[in-house]
C-alpha positions as CSV (number, residue, x, y, z in Angstrom):
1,X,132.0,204.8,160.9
2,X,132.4,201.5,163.3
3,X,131.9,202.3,166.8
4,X,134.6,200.8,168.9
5,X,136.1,201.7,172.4
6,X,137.4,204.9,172.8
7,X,140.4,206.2,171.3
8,X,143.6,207.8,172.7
9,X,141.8,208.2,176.0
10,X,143.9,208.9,179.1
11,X,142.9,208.1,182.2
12,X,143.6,209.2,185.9
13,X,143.4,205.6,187.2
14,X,144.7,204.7,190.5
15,X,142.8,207.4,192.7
16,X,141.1,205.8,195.3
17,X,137.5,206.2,195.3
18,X,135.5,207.8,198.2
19,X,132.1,206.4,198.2
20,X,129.0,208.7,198.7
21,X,126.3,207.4,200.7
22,X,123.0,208.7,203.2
23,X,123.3,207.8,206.8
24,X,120.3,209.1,207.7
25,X,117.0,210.4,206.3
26,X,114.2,212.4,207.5
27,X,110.9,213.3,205.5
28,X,108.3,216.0,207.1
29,X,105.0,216.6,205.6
30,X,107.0,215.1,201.9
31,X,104.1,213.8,200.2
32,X,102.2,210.7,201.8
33,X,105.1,211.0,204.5
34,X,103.6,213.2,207.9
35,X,106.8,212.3,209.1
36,X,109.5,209.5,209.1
37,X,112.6,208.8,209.5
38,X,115.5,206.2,208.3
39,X,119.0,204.8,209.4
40,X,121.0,203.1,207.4
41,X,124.5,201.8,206.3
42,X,126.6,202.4,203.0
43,X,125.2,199.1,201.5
44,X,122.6,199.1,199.0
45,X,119.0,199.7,200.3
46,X,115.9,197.8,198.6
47,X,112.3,199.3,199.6
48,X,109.2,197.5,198.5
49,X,105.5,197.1,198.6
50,X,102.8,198.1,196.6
51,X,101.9,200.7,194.5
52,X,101.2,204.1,196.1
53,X,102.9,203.1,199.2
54,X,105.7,205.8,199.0
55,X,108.8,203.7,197.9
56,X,109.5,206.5,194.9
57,X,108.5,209.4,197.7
58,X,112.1,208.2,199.6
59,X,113.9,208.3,196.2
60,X,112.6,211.7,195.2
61,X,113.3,213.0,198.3
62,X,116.9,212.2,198.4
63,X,116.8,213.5,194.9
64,X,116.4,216.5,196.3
65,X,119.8,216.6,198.2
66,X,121.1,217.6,194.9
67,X,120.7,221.0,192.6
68,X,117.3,221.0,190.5
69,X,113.9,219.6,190.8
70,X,114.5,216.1,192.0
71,X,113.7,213.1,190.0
72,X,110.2,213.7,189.4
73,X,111.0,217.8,188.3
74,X,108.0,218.6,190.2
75,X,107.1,221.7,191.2
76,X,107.8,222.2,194.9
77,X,104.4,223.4,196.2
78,X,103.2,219.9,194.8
79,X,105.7,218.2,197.0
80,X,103.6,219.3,200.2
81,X,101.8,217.1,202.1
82,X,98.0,217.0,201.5
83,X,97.1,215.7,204.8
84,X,99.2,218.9,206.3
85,X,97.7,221.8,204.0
86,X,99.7,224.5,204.4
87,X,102.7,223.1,205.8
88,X,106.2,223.3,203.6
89,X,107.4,219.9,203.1
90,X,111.2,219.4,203.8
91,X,113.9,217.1,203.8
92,X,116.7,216.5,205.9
93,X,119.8,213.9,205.7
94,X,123.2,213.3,206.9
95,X,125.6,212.2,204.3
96,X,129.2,210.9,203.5
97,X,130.1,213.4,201.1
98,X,132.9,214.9,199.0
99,X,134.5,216.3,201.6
100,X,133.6,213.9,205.1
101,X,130.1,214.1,206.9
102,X,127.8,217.0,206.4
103,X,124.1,217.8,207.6
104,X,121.9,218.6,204.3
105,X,118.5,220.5,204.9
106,X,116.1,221.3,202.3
107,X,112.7,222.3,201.5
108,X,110.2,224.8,200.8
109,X,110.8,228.0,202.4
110,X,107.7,228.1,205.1
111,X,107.9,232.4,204.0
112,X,106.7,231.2,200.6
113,X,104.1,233.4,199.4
114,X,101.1,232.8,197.3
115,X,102.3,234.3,194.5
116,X,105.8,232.5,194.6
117,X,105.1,229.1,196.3
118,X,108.1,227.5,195.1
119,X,110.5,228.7,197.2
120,X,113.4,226.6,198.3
121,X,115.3,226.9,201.3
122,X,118.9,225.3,201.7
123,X,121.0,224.4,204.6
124,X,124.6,222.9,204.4
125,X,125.3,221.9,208.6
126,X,122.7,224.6,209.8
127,X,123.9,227.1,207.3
128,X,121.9,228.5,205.1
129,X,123.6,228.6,201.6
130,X,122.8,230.7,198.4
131,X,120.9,228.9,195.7
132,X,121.6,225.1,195.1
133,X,124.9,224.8,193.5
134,X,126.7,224.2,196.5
135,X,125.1,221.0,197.0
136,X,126.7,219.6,194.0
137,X,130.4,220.6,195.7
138,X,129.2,218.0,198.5
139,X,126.9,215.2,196.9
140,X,125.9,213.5,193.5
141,X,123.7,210.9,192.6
142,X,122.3,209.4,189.2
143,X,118.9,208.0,188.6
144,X,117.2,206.3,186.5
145,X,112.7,205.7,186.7
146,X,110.5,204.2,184.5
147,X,109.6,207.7,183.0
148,X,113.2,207.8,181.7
149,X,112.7,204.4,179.6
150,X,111.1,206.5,176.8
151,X,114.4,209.1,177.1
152,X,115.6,208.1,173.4
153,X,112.2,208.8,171.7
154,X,112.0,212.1,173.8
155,X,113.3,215.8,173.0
156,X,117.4,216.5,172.4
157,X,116.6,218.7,175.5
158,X,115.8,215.8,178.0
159,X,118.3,213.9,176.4
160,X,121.0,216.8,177.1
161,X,119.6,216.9,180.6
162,X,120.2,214.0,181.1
163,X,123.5,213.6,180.4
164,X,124.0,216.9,182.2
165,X,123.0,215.1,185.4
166,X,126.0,212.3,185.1
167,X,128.6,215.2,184.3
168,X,127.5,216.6,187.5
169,X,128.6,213.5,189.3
170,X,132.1,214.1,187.7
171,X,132.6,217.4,187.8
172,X,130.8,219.6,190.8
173,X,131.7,222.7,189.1
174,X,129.3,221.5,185.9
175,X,125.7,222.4,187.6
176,X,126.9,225.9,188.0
177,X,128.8,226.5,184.7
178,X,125.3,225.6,183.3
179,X,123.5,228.0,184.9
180,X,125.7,230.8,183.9
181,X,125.7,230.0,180.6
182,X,122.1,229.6,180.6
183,X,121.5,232.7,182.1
184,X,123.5,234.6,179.8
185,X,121.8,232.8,177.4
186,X,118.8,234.6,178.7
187,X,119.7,237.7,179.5
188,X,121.4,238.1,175.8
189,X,117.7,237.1,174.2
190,X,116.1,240.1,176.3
191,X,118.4,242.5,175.3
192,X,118.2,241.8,171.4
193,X,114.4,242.2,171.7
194,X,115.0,246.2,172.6
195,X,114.9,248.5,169.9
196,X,118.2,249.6,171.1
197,X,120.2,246.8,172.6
198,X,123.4,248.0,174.8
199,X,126.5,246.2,172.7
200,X,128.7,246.5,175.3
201,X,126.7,244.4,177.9
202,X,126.0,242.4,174.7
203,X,129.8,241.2,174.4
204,X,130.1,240.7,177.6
205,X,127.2,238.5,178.1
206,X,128.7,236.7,175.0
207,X,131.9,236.4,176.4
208,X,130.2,234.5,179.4
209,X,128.8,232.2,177.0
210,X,131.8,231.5,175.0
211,X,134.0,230.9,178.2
212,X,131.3,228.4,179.9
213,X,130.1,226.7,176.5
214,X,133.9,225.7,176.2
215,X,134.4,224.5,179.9
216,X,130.7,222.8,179.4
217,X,131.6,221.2,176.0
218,X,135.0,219.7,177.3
219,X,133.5,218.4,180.1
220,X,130.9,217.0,178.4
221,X,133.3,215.2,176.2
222,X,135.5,214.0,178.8
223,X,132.3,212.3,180.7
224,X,131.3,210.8,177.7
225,X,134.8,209.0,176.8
226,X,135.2,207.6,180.4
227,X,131.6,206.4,180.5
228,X,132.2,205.0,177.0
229,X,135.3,203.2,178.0
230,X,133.6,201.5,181.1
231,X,130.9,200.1,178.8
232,X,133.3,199.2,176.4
233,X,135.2,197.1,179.4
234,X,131.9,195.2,181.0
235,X,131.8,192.0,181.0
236,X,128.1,192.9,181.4
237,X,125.7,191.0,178.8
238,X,123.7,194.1,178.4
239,X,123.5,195.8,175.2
240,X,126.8,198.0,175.1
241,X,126.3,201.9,174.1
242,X,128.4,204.3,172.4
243,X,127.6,207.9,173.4
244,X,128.9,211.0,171.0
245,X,127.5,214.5,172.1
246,X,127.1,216.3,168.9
247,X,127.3,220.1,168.6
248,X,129.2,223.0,167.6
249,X,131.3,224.0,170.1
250,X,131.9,220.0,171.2
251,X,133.0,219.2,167.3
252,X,135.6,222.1,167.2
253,X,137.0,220.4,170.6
254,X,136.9,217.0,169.2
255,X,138.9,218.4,166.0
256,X,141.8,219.5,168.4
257,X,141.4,222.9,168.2
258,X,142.2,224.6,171.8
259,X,139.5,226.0,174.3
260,X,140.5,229.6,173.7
261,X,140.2,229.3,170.2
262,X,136.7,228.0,170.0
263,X,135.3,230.8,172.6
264,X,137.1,233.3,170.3
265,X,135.0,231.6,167.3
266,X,131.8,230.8,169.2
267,X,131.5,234.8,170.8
268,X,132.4,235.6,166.8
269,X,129.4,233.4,165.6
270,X,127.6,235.0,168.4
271,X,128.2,238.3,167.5
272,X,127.0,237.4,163.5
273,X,123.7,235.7,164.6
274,X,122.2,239.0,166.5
275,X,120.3,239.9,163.7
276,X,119.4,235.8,163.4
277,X,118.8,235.5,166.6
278,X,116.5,238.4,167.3
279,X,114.1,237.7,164.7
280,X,113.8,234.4,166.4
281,X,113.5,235.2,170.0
282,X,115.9,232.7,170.6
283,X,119.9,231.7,170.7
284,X,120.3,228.9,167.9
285,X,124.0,228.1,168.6
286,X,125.3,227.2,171.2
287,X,125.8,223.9,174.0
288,X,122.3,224.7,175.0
289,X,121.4,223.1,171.5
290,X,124.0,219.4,171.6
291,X,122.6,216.7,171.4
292,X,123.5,213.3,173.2
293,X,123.5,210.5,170.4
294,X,123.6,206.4,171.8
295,X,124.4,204.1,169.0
296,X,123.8,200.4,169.8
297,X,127.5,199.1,168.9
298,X,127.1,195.5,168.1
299,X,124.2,196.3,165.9
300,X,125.3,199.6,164.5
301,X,121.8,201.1,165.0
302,X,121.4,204.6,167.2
303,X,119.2,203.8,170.2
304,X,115.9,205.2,169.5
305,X,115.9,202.6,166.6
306,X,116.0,199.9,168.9
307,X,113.3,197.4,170.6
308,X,112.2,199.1,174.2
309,X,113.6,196.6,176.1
310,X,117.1,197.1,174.4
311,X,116.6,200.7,175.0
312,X,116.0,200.1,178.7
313,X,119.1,197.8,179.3
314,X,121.3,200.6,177.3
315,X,120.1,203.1,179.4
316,X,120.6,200.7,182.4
317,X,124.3,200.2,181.3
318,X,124.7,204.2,180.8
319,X,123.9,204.4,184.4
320,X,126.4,201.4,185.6
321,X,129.2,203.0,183.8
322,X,128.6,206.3,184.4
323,X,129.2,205.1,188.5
324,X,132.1,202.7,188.2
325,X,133.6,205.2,186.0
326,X,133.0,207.6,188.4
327,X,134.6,205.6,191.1
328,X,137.5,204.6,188.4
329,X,138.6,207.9,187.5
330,X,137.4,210.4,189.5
331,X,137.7,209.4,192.8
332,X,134.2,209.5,193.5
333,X,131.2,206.7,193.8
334,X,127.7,208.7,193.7
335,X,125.0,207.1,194.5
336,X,122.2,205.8,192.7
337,X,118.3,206.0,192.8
338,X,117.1,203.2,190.7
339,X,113.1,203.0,190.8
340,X,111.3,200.0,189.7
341,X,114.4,198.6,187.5
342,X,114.4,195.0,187.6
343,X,111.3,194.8,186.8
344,X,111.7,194.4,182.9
345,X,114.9,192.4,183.8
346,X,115.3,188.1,184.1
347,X,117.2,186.7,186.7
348,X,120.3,186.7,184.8
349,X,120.5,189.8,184.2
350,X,119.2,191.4,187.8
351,X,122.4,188.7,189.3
352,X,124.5,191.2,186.8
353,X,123.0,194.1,188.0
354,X,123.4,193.6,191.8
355,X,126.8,191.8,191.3
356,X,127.7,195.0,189.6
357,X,126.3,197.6,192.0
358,X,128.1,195.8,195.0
359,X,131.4,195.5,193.0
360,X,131.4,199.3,192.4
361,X,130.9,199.2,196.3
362,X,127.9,202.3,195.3
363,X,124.6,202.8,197.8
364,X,121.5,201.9,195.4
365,X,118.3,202.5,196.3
366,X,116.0,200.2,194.6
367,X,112.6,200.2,194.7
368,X,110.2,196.8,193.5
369,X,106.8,195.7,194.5
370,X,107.9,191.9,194.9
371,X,110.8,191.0,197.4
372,X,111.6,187.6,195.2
373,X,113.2,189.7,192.5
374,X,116.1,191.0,194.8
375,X,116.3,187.7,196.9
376,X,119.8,186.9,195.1
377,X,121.3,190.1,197.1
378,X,120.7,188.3,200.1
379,X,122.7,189.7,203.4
380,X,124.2,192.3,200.9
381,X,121.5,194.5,201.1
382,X,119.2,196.2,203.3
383,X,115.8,195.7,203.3
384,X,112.2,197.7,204.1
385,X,108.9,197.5,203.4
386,X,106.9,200.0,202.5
387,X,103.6,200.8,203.0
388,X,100.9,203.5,204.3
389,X,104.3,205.8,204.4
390,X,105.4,203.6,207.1
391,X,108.8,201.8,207.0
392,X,109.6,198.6,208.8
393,X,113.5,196.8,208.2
394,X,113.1,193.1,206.8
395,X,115.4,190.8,208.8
């Protein structure tokens, strides 16, 4: 089948967009970073210097303002400072969020134990909240790093991660719909391992799954049209993507049948794979198993087919339209962490990128060893150098 623009779509258009941004940013024993600290304005902010300097510290750490593991999914003992052993690294930041200014405050909890070093401690304006879905209520951000280029030639489960992360920006509810389901998910594959397995807990930990794998699925469907659309309208001259998540529970949505009746069939299927399923160890339906498939639409050819730089610039324009549809259609302009990416670009196409990024009106962070490259952003952007974890503003 030909890949065109979206079909039928409708749009909320005509929302005005609030535009997410950091204010200020604070790092304490984060990596190379003792301490520092950093004001700035909504505009896009470009960091460079050399290598090992700490220009991808900043963006991981602002990653972290966000539910999960940050851009580099490290794991948060590793985050600490070596120069400070024993000291709980932590991040603090004011930002323009959803809902106005808040005061974000994260980190290893300092009562971490030896045995459980990895755990996190958050704060939403000196409050400390339960677990990190709440963050996603106030703050979203997509971002794309040079160890994402290789994201088509990876697992369906990076890939779905992936996407995961730019529903999140659409929907705040997404992050936490996942982790139910997931949960679930988890609790239902210890219970088939017992020799006898309560069926009533059963059912109802497949009725959780069915009722979040539907909500997950549609909303997985809706980010994907809007994002499609918004490449489909660039004037960009990067290589234009069509995304289609494939799975059960997102075909049976896609066919027109309604939400309740596909968690009435997908508990059913459920129900019929226990025997499946336990001799397995694992669930093997399910939106825990969709994949995310990118065609390449003027050539017809799916992504992981294609040359590594046209993979790169897809993955590039994924990002682009995942924010100015964002800012479109939802209301909302996240911002974005973009490390080392015009490096594999040529001018022409780095002028499209930072034309693009200040049309949308989103903060980017960029990140480059050489200044030259993002000379053509000129008094649109603010500038820092980097280096020995020290930051100084370029005038």
């Amino acid at each position: 089948m030909m890949l065109t623009q979206t079909q039928g779509l409708q749009l909320d258009e005509g929302t005005e967009s609030k535009v997410l941004y950091v204010s200020t940013l604070s790092l304490s024993n984060f990596r190379n970073y003792a301490y520092s600290r950093l004001e700035v304005t909504p505009a896009p902010v470009v960091l460079t210097g050399r290598n090992g300097a700490g220009k991808t510290n900043i963006l991981e750490a602002i990653s972290l303002l966000t539910p999960g593991r940050g851009l580099r999914r490290a794991r948060l003992s590793e985050i600490d400072s070596r120069e400070q052993a024993g000291l709980p690294w932590a991040v603090a930041a004011t930002i323009n969020g959803r809902e106005g200014e808040i005061k974000i405050g994260t980190g290893r909890d300092p009562e971490s134990s030896d045995d459980n070093p990895d755990k996190r401690i958050t704060k939403i304006d000196g409050k400390i909240v339960k677990g990190q879905t709440e963050l996603a209520r106030h703050f979203s951000m997509v971002w794309l790093t040079p160890q994402m280029e290789q994201l088509f030639q990876e697992s369906a489960s990076t890939a779905r991660k992936f996407f995961d992360r730019l529903v999140y920006s659409f929907d705040a509810e997404h992050a936490s719909r996942v982790n139910e389901y997931d949960y679930a998910m988890r609790e239902r594959n210890r219970l088939l391992q017992m020799e006898r397995a309560d069926s009533t807990w059963l059912d109802a930990l497949e009725q959780t799954m069915a009722e979040t794998g539907a909500a997950i699925a549609q909303a997985r469907i809706l980010t994907s049209e809007h994002i499609n659309h918004a490449i489909h309208q660039s004037a960009l001259s990067f290589p234009k993507a069509h995304i289609h998540i494939e799975g059960f529970i997102e075909r049976k949505l896609e066919a027109g049948q309604s939400a309740v009746d596909v968690e009435d069939e997908f508990k059913a299927l459920l129900r019929q794979s226990r025997g499946q399923d336990r001799a397995t160890g694992r669930t093997l339906s399910g939106t825990h198993r969709s994949e995310m498939q990118v065609t390449h639409i003027e050539k017809q050819m799916p992504a992981e087919s294609c040359s590594t730089g046209e993979q790169k610039a897809m993955l590039l324009s994924i990002v682009l339209a995942q924010a100015r549809s964002g800012a479109r259609w939802h209301g909302i302009t996240p911002v974005l962490l973009l490390d080392e990416v015009v490096a594999h670009l040529d001018a022409t196409r780095r002028l499209e990128l930072f034309d693009e990024i200040c049309q949308i009106g989103a903060q980017a962070w960029m990140t480059g060893t050489d200044p030259a490259t993002f000379a053509a952003l000129g008094s649109r952007a603010q500038f820092f150098s980097v280096s020995n974890a020290s930051l100084e503003p370029q005038l």
